[in-house]
C-alpha positions as CSV (number, residue, x, y, z in Angstrom):
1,X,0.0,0.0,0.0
2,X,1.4,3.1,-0.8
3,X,2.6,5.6,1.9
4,X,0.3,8.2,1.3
5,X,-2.9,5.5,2.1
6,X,-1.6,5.7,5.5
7,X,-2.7,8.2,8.4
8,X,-0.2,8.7,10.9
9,X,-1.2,9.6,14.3
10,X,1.8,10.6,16.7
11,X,3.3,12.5,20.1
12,X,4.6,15.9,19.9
13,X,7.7,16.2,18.4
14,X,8.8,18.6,21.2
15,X,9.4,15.2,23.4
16,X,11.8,13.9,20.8
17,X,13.2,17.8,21.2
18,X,13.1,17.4,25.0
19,X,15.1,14.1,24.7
20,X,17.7,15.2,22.7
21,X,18.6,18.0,25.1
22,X,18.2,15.8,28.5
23,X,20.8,13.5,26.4
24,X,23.3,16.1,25.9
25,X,22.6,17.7,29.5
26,X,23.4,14.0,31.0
27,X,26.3,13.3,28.9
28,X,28.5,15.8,31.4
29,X,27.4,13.6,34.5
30,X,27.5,9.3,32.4
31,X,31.2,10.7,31.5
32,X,32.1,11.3,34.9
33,X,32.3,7.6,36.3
34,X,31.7,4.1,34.3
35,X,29.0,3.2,36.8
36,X,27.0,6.4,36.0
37,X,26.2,5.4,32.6
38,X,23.2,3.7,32.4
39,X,21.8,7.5,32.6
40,X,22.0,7.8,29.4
41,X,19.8,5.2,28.8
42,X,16.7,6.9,29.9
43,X,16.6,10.5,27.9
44,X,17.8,7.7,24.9
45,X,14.7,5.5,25.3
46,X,12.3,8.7,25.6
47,X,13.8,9.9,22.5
48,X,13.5,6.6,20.9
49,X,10.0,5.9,22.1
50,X,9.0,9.7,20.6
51,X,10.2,8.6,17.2
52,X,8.6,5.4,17.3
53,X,5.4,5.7,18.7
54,X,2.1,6.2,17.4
55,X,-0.9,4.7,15.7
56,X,-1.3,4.5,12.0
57,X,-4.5,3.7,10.3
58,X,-5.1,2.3,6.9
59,X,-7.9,0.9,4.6
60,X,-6.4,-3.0,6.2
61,X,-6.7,-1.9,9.6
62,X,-4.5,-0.2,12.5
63,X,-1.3,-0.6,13.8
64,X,-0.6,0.4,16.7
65,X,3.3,1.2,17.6
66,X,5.5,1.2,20.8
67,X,8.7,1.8,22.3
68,X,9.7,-1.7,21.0
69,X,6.8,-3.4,18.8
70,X,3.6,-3.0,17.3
71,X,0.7,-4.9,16.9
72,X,-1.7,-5.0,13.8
73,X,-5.4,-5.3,13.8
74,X,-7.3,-5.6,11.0
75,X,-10.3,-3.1,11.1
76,X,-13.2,-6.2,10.7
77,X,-12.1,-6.7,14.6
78,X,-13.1,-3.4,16.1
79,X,-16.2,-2.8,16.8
80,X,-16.5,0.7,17.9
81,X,-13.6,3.8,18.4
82,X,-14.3,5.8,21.7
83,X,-12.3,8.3,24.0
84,X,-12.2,7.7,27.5
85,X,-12.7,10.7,29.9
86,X,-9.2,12.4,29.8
87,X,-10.0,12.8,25.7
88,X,-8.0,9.4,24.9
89,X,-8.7,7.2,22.1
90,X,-9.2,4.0,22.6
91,X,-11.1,0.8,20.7
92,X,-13.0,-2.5,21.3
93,X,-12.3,-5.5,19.7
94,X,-14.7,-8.3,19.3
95,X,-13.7,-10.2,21.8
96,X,-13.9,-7.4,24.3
97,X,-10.8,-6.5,24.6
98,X,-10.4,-2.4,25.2
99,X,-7.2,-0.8,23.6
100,X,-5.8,2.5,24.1
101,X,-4.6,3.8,20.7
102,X,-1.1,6.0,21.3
103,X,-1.0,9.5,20.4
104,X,-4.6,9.3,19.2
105,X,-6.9,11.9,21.0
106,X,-10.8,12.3,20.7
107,X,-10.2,15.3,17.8
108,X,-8.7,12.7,15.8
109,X,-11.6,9.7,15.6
110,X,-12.8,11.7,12.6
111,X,-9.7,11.3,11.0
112,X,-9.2,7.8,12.4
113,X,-12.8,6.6,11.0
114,X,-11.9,8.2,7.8
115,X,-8.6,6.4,7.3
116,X,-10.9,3.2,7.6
117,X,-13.0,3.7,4.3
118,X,-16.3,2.2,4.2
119,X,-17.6,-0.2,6.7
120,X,-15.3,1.3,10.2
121,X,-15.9,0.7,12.8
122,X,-19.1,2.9,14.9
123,X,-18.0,5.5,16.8
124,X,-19.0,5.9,20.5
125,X,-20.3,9.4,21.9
């Protein structure tokens, strides 16, 4: 399927931003002694996880992307796109299952249901 089928939903980039510069800042204090670091490895997984995670939505389905997988679901298994309270995205399967869709928020179900062509999946109020 060709990249522009695909709708991208992710974070702010100002977290990747943030990252960057809480990588350089601890670079001073991991260079200062071998044992200190592992704290680099936090700002680097932060930056990591901004680049990486997200939810994209196509006419096959979602996929729905983490710090270090993602999982694909075909869109004939949800069976209705909601928010939860704090304006999150989130979507029931068919066998119950409720999923919280990263970096989607309740603005974007119109976008999300859109992505899904004909036959998505309802929409809960």
């Amino acid at each position: 399927m060709a990249r522009s089928d695909t709708t991208r939903f992710r974070h702010n980039q100002a977290i990747l931003v943030a990252a960057i510069v809480a990588t350089l800042g601890s670079l001073p204090l991991a260079s200062a002694r071998a044992y200190l670091l592992p704290v680099l490895l936090l700002p680097l997984a932060v930056a990591v996880w901004a680049w990486r995670a997200g939810t994209d939505a196509d006419l096959a389905g979602l996929r729905l992307r983490a710090l270090a997988g993602q999982r694909r679901i075909p869109w004939d298994q949800v069976v209705e796109l909601g928010a939860d309270p704090r304006g999150r995205a989130r979507a029931r399967l068919d066998d119950g299952e409720q999923l919280m869709l990263p970096a989607v928020r309740r603005e974007d179900l119109p976008r999300l249901v859109a992505a899904a062509g004909r036959g998505g999946p309802e929409v809960a109020q």
